[in-house]
C-alpha positions as CSV (number, residue, x, y, z in Angstrom):
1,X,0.0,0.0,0.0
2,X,2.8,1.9,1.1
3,X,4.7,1.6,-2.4
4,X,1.3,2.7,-4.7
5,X,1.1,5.9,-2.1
6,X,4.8,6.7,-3.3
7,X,4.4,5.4,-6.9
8,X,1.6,8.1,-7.1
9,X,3.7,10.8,-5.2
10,X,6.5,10.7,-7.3
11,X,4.3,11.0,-10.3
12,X,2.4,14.2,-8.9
13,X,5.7,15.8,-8.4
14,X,7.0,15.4,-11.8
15,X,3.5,16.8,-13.0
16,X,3.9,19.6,-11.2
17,X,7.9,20.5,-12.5
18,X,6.8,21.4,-15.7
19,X,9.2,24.5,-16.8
20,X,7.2,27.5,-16.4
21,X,9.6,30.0,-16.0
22,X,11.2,32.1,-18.6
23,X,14.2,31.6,-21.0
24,X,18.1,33.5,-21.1
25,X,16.1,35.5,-24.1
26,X,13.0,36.3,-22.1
27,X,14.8,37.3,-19.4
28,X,16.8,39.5,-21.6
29,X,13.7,41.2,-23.2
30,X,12.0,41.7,-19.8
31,X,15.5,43.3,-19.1
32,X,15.2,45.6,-21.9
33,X,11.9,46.9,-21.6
34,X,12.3,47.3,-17.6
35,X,15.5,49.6,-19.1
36,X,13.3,51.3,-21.7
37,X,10.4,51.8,-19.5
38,X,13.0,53.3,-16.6
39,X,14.7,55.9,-19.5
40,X,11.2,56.9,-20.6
41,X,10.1,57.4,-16.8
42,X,13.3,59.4,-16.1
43,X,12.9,62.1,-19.3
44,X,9.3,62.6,-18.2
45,X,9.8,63.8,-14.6
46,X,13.3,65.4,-15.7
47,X,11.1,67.5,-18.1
48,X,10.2,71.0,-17.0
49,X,6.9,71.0,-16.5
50,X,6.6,67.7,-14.3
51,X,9.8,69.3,-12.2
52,X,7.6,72.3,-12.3
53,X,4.8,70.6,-10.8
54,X,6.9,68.5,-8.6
55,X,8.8,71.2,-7.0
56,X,4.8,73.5,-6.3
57,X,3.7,70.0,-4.6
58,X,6.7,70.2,-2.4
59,X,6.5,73.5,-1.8
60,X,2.9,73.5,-0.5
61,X,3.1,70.1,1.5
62,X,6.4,72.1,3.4
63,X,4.3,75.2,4.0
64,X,0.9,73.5,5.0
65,X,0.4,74.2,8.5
66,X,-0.9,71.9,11.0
């Protein structure tokens, strides 16, 4: 009984190893748009109007009073 229980538990756990992770490549496209993403983030609040914006936020939340 004892041998069919572990027969059937070693067949389970290769079910369940199936790859479902991602490649070298897909980890190098993730990589890449992360990068991308980052670069397009960083122009938009280096821009002047966001820093603008930004720096009026900043401004009011340090003069608020409490």
């Amino acid at each position: 009984m004892f041998s069919k229980i572990r027969k059937a538990a070693v067949r389970l756990r290769g079910a369940c190893r199936q790859d479902a992770g991602m490649v070298t490549s897909e980890y190098a496209m993730g990589i890449i748009a992360a990068v991308a993403f980052a670069m397009l983030l960083y122009k938009v609040v280096n821009s002047g109007q966001v820093q603008a914006e930004l720096q009026a936020i900043v401004k009011r939340a340090l003069g608020a009073r409490m």
